[in-house]
C-alpha positions as CSV (number, residue, x, y, z in Angstrom):
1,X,-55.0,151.5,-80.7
2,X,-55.9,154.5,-78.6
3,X,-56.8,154.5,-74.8
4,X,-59.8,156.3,-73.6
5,X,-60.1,158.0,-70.4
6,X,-61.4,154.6,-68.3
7,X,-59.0,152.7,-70.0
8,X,-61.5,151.4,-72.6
9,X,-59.0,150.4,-75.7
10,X,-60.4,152.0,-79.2
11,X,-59.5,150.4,-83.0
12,X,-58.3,153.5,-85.1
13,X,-57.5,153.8,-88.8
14,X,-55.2,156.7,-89.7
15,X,-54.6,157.6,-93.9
16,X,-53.6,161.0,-95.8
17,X,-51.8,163.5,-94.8
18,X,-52.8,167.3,-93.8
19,X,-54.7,168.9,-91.0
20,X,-56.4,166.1,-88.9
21,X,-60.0,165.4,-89.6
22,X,-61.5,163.0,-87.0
23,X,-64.5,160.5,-88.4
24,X,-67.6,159.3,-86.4
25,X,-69.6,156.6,-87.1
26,X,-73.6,156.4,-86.7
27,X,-75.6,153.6,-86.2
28,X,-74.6,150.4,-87.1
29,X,-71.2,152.1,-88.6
30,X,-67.6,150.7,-87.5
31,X,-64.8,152.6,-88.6
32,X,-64.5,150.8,-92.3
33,X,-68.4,152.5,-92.8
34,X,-66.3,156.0,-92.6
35,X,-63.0,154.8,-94.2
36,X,-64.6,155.1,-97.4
37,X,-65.2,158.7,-96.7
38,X,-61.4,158.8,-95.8
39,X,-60.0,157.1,-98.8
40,X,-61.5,160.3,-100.9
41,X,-60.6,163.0,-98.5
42,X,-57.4,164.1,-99.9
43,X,-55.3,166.5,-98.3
44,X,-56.1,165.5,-94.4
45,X,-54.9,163.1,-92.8
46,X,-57.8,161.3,-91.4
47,X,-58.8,158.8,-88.3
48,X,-61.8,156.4,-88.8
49,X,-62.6,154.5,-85.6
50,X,-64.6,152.0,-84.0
51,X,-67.0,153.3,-81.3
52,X,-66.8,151.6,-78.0
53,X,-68.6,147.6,-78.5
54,X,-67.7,147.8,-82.0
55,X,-65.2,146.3,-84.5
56,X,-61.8,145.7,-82.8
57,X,-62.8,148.3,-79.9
58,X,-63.6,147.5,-75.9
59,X,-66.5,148.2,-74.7
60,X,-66.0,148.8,-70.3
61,X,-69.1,149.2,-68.6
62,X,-71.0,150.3,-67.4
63,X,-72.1,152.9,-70.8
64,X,-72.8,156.5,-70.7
65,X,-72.3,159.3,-73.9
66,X,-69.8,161.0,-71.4
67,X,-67.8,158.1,-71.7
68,X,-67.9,158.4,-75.7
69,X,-67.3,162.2,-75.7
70,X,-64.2,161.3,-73.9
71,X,-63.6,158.3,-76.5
72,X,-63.9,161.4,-79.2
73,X,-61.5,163.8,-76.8
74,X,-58.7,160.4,-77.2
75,X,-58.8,160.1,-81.0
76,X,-58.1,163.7,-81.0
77,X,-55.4,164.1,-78.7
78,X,-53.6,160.8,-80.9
79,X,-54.3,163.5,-83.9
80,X,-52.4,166.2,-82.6
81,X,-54.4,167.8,-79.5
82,X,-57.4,169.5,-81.6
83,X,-59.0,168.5,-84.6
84,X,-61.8,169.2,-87.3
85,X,-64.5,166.5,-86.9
86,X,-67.4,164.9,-89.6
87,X,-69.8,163.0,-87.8
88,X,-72.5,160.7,-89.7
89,X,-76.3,160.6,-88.4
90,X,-75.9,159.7,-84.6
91,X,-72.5,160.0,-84.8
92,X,-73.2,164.0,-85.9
93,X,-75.4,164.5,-82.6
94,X,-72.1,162.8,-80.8
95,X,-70.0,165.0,-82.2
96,X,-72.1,167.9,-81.5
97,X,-72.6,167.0,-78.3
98,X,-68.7,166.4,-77.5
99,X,-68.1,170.2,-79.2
100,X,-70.5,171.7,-76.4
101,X,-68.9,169.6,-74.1
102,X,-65.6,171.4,-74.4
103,X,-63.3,169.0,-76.7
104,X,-61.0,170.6,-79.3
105,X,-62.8,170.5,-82.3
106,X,-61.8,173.1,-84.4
107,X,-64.7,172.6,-87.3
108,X,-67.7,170.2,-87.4
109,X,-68.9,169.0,-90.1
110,X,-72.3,167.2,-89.9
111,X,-74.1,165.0,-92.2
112,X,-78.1,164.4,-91.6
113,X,-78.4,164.4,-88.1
114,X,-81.6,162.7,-87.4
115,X,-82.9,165.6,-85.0
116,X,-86.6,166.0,-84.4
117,X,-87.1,162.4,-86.5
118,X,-90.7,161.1,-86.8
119,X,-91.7,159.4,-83.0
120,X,-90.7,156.1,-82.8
121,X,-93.5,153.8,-80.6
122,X,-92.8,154.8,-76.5
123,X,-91.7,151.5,-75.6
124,X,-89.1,151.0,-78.6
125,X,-86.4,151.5,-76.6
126,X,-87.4,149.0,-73.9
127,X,-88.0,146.7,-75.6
128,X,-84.8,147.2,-78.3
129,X,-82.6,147.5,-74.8
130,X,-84.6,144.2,-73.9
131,X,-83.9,141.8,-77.0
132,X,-80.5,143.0,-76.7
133,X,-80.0,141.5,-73.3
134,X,-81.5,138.2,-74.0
135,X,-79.0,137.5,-76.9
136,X,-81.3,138.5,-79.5
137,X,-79.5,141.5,-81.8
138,X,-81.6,139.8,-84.7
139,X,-85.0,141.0,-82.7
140,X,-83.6,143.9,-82.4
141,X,-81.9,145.1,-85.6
142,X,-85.4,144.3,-86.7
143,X,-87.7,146.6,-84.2
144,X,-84.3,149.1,-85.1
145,X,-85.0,149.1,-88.8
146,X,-88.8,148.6,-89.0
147,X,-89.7,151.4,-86.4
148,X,-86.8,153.5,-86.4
149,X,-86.0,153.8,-89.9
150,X,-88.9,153.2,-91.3
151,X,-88.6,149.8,-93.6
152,X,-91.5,148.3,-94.6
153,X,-91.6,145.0,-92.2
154,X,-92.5,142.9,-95.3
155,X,-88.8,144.2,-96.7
156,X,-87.1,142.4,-93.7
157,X,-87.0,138.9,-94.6
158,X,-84.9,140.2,-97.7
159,X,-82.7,142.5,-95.8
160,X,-81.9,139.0,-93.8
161,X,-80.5,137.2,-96.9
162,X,-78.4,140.1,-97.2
163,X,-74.7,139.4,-97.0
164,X,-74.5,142.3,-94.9
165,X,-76.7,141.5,-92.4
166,X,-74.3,139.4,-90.1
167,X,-72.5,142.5,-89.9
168,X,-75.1,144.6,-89.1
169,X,-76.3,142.0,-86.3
170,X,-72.8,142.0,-84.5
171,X,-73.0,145.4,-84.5
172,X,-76.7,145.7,-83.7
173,X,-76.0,146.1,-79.4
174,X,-74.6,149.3,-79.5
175,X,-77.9,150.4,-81.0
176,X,-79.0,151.3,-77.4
177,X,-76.1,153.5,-77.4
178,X,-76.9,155.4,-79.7
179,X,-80.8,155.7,-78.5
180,X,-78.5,157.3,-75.4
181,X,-76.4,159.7,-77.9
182,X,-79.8,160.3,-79.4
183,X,-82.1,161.5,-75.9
184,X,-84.7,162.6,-76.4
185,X,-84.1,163.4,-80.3
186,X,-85.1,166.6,-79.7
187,X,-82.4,170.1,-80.8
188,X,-79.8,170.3,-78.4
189,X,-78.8,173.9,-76.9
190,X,-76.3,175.2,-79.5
191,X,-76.2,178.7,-78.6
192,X,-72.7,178.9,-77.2
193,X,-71.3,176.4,-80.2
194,X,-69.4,179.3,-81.7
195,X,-67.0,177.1,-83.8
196,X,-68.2,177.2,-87.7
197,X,-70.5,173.7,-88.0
198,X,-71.8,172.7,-91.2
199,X,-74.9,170.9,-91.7
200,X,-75.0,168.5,-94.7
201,X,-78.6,167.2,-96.1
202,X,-79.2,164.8,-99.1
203,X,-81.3,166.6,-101.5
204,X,-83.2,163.3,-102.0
205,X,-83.3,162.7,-98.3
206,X,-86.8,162.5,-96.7
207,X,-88.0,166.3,-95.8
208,X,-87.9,165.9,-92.1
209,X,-84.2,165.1,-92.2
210,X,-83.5,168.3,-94.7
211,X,-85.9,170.2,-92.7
212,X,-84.0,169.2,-89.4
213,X,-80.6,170.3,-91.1
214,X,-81.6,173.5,-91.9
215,X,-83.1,174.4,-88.8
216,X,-79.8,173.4,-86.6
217,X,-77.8,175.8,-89.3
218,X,-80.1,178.4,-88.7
219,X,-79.8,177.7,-84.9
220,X,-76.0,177.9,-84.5
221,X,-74.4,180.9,-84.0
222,X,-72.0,179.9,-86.8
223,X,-73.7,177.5,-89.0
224,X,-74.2,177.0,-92.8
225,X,-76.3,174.6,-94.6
226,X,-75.8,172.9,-97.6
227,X,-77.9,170.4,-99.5
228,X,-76.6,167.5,-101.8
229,X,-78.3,167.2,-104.7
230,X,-80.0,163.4,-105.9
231,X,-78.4,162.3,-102.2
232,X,-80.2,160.2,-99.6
233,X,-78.8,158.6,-96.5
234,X,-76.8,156.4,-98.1
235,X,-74.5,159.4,-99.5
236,X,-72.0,158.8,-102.4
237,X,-68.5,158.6,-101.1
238,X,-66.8,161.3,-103.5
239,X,-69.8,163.9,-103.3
240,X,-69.4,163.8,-99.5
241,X,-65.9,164.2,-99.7
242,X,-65.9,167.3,-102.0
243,X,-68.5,169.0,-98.9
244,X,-66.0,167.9,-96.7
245,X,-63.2,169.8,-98.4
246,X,-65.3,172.7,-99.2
247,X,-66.4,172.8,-95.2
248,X,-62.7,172.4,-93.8
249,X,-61.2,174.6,-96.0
């Protein structure tokens, strides 16, 4: 366990051995959804950890993304004091958004960070925020799937039976948080990010999302882009991996 800045206690794996490569979750991810990614990055050692109101971590109100830049800044100082970083979806605009804020990440590595996405409805974050606080994560890993990631509502009631969806529903309150991580959606001011960042897209991924990639490469001052071939969202463990190693090299 790791303590964060206001005392918020934080679940973290640690495996491998090497220069220190720091994991974080998106959306519905705890810090198994990145240990897969850490079981094939040989040659770091790497920490996979549970966001704040996830898994085996606290979660101290009340939230703000300072206070999970500064849950970012602790799993780094347990790694050694600085640290490269791969952040997943959200967790890639959190990790871009801790780099600007000063913490020492060395190297970024970023895979689909769902920048400029297609508009979800004006009130979906109300009314997310607001089925979360009546003790309805079901209600709201629904609105969360149907109108933020675009399944087809009729798909749903399958996605229920799932044995994975009890999972997902503990997990589904921190979804405002990462609505928060998120803002507006919109590309954040990168132009002082000299560190080099790379931008990881799924060749199979949805053209916004590739589109979005390229154009935060293009923004950075040190930024590269590279695309996975056949890859969605869902990226394959050991592909991702080798573009890890390749970017931390």
């Amino acid at each position: 366990m790791v303590t964060s800045k206001d005392g918020t206690m934080l679940a973290v794996d640690r495996v491998g051995t090497g220069p220190a490569v720091v994991c974080v979750g998106g959306a519905l991810n705890d810090r198994r959804s990145t240990g897969w990614v850490a079981a094939h990055l040989t040659g770091f050692t790497t920490y996979s950890y549970d966001r704040r109101g996830r898994g085996d971590s606290g979660d101290t109100p009340p939230y703000a993304v300072e206070r999970e830049i500064e849950d970012l800044a602790a799993v780094i100082e347990e790694a050694g004091g600085e640290a490269m970083v791969y952040g997943m979806s959200s967790g890639a605009v959190l990790a871009l958004r801790a780099a600007l804020a000063g913490v020492p990440i060395t190297r970024l590595a970023l895979y689909e960070p769902p920048l400029n996405a297609p508009a979800t409805p004006p009130n979906h974050a109300d009314r997310l925020a607001a089925a979360i606080d009546a003790g309805h994560p079901g209600e709201a890993l629904e609105l969360f799937l149907i109108e933020a990631v675009g399944v087809p509502p009729e798909h749903v009631a399958g996605i229920r039976q799932a044995p994975i969806w009890p999972a997902m529903e503990a997990l589904a309150p921190t979804l405002r948080y990462d609505n928060a991580v998120m803002a507006d959606g919109q590309l954040p001011a990168v132009s002082a990010l000299t560190i080099p960042v790379t931008v990881l897209t799924g060749g199979a991924s949805p053209t916004w999302m590739r589109e979005a990639g390229r154009t935060l490469a293009k923004t950075l001052p040190n930024g590269t882009h590279e695309e996975l071939p056949d890859q969605t969202h869902d990226v394959d463990p050991q592909t991702l991996a080798r573009a890890l190693r390749q970017a931390f090299a």
